[in-house]
C-alpha positions as CSV (number, residue, x, y, z in Angstrom):
1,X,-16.4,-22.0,-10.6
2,X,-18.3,-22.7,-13.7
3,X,-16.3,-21.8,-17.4
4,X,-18.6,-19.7,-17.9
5,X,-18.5,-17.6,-15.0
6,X,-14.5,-17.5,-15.0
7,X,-15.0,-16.4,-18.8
8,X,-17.2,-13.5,-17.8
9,X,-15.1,-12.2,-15.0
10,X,-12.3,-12.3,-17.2
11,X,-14.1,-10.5,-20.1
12,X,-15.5,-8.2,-17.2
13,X,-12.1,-7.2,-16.0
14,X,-10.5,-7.2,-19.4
15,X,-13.1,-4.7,-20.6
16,X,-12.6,-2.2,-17.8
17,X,-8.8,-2.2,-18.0
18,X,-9.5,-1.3,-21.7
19,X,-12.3,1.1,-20.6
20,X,-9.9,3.2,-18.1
21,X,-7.0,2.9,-20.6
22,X,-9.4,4.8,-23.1
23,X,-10.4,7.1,-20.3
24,X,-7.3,8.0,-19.3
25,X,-6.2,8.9,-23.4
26,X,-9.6,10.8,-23.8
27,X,-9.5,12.9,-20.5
28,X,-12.8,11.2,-19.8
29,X,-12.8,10.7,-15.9
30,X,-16.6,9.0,-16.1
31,X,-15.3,6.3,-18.4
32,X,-12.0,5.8,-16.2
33,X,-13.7,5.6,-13.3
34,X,-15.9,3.1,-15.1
35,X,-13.4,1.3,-16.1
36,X,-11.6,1.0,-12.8
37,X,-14.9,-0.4,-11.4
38,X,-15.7,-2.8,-13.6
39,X,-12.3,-4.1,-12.8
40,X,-12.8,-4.7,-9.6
41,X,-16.4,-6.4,-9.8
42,X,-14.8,-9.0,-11.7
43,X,-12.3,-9.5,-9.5
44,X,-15.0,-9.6,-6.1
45,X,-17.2,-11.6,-8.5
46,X,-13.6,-14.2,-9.2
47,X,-13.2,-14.0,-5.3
48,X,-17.0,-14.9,-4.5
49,X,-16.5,-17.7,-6.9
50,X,-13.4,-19.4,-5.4
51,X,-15.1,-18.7,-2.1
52,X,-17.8,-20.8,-3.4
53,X,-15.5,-23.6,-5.2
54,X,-13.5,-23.6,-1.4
55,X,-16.3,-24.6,0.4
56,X,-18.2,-27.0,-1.8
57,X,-14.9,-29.0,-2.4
58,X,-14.8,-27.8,-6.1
């Protein structure tokens, strides 16, 4: 896994555990629920990654 990627998986699931914590304060179920799934994109997106790094020898 490149820097790069790992840096915007991380920023990715950073931003929607700030997102849903806004949500959640606001009331605003669209932007939890946003935030909850940009959560777990960056984690598939980490996952596909490290799938990739396992079977290139990385």
């Amino acid at each position: 896994m490149s820097a790069g990627d790992k840096l915007k998986n991380v920023v990715q699931k950073t931003v929607g555990k700030a997102e849903e914590a806004v949500g959640k304060k606001t009331d605003d179920a669209e932007l939890t629920a946003q935030g909850r799934k940009d959560q777990v994109m960056g984690e598939q997106r980490q996952n596909v990654e490290k799938a990739k790094d396992a079977t290139t020898g990385h």
